[in-house]
C-alpha positions in Angstrom: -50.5 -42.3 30.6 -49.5 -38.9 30.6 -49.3 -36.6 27.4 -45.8 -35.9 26.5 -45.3 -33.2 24.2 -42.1 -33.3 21.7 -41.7 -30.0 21.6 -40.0 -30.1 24.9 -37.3 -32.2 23.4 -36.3 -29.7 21.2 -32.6 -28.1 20.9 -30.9 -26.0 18.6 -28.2 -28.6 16.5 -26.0 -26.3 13.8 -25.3 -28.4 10.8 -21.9 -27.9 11.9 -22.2 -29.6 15.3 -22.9 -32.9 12.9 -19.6 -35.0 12.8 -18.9 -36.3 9.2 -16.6 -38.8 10.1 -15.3 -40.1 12.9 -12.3 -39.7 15.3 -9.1 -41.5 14.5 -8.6 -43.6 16.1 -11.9 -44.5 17.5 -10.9 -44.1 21.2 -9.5 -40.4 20.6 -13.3 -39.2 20.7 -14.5 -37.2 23.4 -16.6 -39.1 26.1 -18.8 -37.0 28.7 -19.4 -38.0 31.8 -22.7 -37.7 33.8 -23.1 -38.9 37.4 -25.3 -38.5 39.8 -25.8 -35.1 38.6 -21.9 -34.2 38.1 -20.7 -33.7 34.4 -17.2 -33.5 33.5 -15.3 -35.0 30.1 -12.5 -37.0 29.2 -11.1 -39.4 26.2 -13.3 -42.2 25.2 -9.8 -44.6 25.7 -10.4 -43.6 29.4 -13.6 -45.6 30.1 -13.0 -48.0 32.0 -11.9 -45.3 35.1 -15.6 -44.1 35.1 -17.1 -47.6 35.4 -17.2 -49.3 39.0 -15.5 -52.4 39.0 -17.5 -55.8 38.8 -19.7 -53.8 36.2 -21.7 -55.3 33.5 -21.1 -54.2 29.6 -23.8 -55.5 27.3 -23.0 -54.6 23.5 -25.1 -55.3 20.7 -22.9 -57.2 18.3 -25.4 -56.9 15.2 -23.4 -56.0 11.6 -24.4 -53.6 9.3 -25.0 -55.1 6.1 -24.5 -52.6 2.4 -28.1 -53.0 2.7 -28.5 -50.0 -0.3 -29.3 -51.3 -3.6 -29.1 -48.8 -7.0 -30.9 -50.2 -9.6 -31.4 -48.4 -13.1 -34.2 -49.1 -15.8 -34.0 -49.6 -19.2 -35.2 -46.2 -19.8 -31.9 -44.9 -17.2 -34.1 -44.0 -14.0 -32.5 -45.0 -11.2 -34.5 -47.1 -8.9 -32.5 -47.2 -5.2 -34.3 -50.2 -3.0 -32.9 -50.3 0.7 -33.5 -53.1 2.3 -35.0 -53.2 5.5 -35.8 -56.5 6.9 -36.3 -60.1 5.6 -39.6 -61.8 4.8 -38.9 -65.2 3.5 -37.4 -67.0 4.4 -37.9 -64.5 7.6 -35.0 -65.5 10.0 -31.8 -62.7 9.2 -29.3 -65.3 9.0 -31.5 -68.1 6.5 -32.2 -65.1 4.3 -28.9 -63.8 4.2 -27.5 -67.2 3.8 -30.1 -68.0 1.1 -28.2 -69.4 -2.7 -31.1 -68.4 -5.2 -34.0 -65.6 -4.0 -35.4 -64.4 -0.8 -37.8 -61.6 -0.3 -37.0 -58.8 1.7 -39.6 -55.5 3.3 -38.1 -52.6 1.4 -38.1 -48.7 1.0 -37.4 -47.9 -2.7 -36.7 -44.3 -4.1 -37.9 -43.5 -7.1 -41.0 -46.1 -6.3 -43.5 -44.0 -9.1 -40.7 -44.8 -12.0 -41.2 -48.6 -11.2 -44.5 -50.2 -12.8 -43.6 -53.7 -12.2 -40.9 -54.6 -14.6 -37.8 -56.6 -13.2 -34.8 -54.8 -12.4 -31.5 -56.1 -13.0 -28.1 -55.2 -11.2 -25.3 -56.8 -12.8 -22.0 -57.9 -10.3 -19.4 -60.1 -9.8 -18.1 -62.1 -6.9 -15.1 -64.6 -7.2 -14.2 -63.5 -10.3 -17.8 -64.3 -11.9 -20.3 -62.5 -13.4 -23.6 -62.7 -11.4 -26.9 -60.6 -12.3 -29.4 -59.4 -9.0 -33.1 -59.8 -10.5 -35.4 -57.1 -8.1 -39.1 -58.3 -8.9 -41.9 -56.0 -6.8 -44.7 -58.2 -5.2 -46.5 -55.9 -3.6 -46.5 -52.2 -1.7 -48.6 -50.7 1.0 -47.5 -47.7 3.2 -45.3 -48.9 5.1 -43.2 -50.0 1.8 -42.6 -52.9 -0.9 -42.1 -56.3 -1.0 -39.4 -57.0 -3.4 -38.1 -61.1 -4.4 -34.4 -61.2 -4.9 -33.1 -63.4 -7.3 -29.6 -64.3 -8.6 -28.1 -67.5 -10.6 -26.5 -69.8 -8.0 -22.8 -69.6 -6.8 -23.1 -66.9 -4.2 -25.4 -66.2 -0.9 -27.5 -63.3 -0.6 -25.0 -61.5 1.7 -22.0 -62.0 -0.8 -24.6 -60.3 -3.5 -25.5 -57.3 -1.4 -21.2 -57.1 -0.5 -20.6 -57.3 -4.1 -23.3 -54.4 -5.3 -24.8 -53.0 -2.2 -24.0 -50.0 -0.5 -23.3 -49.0 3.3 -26.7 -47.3 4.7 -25.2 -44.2 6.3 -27.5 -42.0 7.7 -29.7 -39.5 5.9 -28.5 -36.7 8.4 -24.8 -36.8 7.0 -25.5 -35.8 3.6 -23.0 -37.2 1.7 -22.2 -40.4 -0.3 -20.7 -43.3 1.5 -17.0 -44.1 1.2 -14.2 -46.5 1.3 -13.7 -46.1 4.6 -17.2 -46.5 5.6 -17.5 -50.3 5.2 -15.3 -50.1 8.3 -16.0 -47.3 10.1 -19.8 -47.9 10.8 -18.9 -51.4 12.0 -18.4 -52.2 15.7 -14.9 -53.7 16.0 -16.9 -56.9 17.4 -19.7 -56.7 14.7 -20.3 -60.1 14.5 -24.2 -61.2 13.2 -25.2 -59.4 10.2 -28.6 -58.0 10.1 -28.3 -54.1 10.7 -29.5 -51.3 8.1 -27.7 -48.6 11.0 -24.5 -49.4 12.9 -25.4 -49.6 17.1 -23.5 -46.2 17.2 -22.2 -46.4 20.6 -19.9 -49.5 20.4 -17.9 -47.5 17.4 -15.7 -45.8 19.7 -14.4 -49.3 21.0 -11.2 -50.7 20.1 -8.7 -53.6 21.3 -7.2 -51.3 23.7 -10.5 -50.4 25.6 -11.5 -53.7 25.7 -8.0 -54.6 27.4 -8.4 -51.4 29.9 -11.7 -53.0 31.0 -10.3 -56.2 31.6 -8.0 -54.9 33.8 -10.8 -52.9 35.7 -12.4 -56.2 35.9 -15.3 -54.9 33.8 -17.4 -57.6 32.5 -18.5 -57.7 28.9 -21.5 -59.4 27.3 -23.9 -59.2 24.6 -27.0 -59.1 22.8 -28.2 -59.3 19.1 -30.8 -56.4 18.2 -30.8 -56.0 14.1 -31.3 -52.4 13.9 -33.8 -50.8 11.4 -34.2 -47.7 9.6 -36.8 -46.0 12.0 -33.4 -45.2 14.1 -33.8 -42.1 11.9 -37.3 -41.4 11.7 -38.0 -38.2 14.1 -41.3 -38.0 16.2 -43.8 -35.9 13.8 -46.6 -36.2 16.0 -47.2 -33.2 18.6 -47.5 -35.3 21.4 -45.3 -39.0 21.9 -48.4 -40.8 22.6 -49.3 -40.7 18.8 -45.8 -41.4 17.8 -46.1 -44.8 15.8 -42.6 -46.9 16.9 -41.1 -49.5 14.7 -40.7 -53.0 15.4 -36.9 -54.7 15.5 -35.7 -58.4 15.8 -33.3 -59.5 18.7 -32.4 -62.9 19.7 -32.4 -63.9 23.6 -29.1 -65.8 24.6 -29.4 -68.2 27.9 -25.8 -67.3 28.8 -26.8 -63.7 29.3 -30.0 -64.2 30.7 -28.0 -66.2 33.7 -25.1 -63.3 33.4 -28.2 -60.4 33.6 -29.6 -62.6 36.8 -25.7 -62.7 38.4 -25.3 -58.9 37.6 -28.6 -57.3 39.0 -27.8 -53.9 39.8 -24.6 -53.3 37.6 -25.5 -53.9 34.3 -24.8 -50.7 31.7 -25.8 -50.7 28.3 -23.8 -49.7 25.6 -26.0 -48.0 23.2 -29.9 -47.5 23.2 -30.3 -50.6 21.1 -28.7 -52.8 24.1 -31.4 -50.7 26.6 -34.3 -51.4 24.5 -33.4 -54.7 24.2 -32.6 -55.6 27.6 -35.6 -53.9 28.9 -37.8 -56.0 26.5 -36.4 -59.0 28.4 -37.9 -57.6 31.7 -41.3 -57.6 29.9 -41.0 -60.6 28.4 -40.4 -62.2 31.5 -43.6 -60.8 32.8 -45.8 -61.8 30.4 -44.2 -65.2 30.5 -44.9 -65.7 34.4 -48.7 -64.1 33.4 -50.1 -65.9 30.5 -48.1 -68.8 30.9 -46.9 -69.0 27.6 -44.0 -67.5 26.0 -44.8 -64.1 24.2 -42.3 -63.3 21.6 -43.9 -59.5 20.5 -43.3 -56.8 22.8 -46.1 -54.1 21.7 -45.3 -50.2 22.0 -47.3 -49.3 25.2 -47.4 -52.8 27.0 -45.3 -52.0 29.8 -47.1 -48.7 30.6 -50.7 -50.6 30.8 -49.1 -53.8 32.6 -47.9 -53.4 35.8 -47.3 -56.6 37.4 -45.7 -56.8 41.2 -42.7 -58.6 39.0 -39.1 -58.3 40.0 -36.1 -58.3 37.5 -34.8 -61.3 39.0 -38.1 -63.7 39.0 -39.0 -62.4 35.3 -35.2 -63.2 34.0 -35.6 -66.5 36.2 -38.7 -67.6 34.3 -37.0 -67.2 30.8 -34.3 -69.1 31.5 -36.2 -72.0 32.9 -38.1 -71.8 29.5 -34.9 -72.1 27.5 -33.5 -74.9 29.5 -37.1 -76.9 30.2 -37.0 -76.8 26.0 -33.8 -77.4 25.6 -33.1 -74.0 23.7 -29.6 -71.8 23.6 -31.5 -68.9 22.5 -34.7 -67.2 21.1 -35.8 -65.0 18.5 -38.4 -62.0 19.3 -39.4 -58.9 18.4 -40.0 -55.3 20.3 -41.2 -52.2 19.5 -41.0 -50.6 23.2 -40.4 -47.2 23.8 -38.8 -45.2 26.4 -40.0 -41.8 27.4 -40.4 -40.2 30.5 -42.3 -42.0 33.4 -40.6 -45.4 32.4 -39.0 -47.0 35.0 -35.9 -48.8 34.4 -36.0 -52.6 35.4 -32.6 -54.0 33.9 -30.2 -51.0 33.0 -28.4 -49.1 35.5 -26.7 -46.8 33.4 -25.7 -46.0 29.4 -23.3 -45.4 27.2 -24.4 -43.5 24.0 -24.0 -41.0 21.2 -25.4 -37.4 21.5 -29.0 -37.6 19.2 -31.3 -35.3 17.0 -33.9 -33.3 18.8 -37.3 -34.4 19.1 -36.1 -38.6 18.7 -37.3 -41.3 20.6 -33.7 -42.2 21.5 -33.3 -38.5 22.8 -37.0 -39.6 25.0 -35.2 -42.7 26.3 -31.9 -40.5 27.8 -34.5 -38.5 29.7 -36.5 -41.2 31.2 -33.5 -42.1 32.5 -32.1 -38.5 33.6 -34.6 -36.7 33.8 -34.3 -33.3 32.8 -30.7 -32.9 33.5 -30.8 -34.6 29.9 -31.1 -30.6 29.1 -28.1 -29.9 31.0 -26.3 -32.8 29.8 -26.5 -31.3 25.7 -25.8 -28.0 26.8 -22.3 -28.7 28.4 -21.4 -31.0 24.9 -22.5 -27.9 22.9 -20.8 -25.5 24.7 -17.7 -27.6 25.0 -17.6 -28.7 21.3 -18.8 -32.2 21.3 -19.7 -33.7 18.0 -23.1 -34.7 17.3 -24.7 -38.5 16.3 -23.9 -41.1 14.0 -20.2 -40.4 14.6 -19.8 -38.4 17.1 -18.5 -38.2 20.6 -20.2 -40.4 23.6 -22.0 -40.0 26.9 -21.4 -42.0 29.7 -24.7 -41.6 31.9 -24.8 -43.2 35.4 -27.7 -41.5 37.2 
């Protein structure tokens, strides 16, 4: 494929363009509004009157887990491991459910300080006094293996509630707070997994969801635990070199025969959602090609396999899979990315947050706007729309 260079996705973002926090309440925010080439702005609570009726939502309903641990040695040096994603047991929901250890992938601050010795974070959930045991297995460069342990009487996700933080990200420079733990949670958050909240669903709230009801707006969703490479920028000159994580989603039957009813209207709300549901396409294809299920969706497959494939026959073949074995749902992984040249095979349009420069989710607006993605930042810095995490949102219907 083509080389695409990163410095063309540059733009100037003052610190002060960077929301803090977020609107209250979530549907005061600002929501922009590109169609078809027309930009204009309204209130996020609004949505629904931008959407054509009959359309398809699909959230991701992940949950942010406090997935920041602080550790401190004997010695006093603080030891921060964040936990990324689970490795044994390796489902999300097994390891978070687990009653005694589980080992998790990990980033850990302050790695040089720890030579192998056990860590020990003391908390207490139910009124009892529990101790979290950190042991390193091993660490290579992509980061550490660390086991968990903790005396019975609590799951892994009540120890990480108890003594964990919530992951904000890096870019907002400050502590997390109180209001956090709710905040950077989707109202509808419902299968915990994430290290970063699917940004684009924090503007919803009862009331939208009521307004799009009345629109007749369908809603629907996905499961895509989001990782930490959300924040990592593109460091590379050109995209090409770019190395792009890998994130778990699981594959529902009921949507896969809503996606196949709703060909043609389906939006996604949030990048997360479009990688996901674009993943599907491919894994469709390689289904009807190899014969056999592939769960991995590599980086660059779907710009070296073109196969004469339509969204309908490759959604078709997964859902005879599920029902021929019986299965609700599936489990797979994908480390697609979007940049310019893609073709969209699932989404229609997107909702989503306004992102850094020179970030893979800032190449996935522009392969599906084109250039007017230039246009589209220029009018929300000129018109004083905040910027990421919690910011304001972009409704983009080419």
């Amino acid at each position: 494929m083509q080389q695409i260079y990163i410095h063309d996705f540059h733009y100037n973002l003052p610190e002060e363009r960077i929301a803090k926090f977020p609107a209250s309440p979530r549907d005061a925010s600002k929501l922009l509004v590109y169609k078809q080439g027309q930009i204009c702005e309204d209130t996020f609570c609004h949505l629904a009157n931008h959407l054509p009726a009959g359309a398809l939502l699909v959230f991701n309903n992940t949950k942010v887990i406090p997935a920041r641990l602080l550790f401190h040695k004997t010695s006093g040096a603080a030891i921060e491991i964040f936990c990324l994603t689970p490795c044994e047991p390796v489902s999300y929901e097994q390891s978070l459910q687990s009653e005694t250890s589980c080992v998790w992938h990990c980033m850990v601050g302050n790695l040089k300080r720890w030579r192998g010795e056990d860590l020990l974070l003391p908390f207490v959930h139910n009124g009892v006094h529990n101790t979290l045991i950190a042991s390193k297995l091993s660490e290579n460069e992509q980061g550490v293996q660390v086991r968990f342990q903790w005396l019975q009487g609590c799951r892994f996700a009540e120890a990480l509630a108890a003594c964990g933080t919530m992951p904000l990200p890096p870019y907002l420079h400050r502590a997390a707070q109180p209001t956090d733990y709710e905040t950077y949670q989707t109202v509808y958050a419902q299968q915990q997994g994430s290290v970063a909240a699917p940004t684009a669903g924090l503007h919803f709230t009862e009331r939208v969801f009521n307004s799009l009801k009345i629109n007749k707006i369908q809603v629907d969703n996905l499961t895509l635990h989001v990782g930490a490479g959300t924040f990592l920028p593109v460091k590379t000159a050109t995209v090409n070199e770019h190395s792009m994580h890998a994130e778990r989603f699981v594959l529902r039957l009921s949507l896969l025969e809503n996606l196949q009813k709703n060909l043609g209207k389906v939006y996604a709300v949030g990048t997360t959602s479009a990688r996901t549901l674009e993943s599907i396409y491919w894994m469709g294809c390689k289904l009807l090609k190899y014969k056999k299920l592939q769960s991995i969706i590599g980086q660059w497959e779907p710009y070296e396999f073109t196969p004469e494939i339509s969204p309908n026959e490759a959604l078709e073949a997964l859902a005879n899979y599920l029902k021929t074995n019986n299965l609700q749902e599936i489990e797979a992984s994908t480390s697609l990315i979007i940049v310019p040249t893609y073709r969209y095979k699932i989404v229609c349009g997107l909702l989503t947050n306004f992102h850094q420069p020179q970030s893979t989710l800032l190449l996935l607006v522009s392969a599906l706007i084109g250039n007017d993605w230039q246009r589209v930042y220029d009018y929300a810095l000129q018109h004083q729309f905040r910027f990421l995490s919690y910011g304001d949102s972009s409704l983009l219907l080419p």
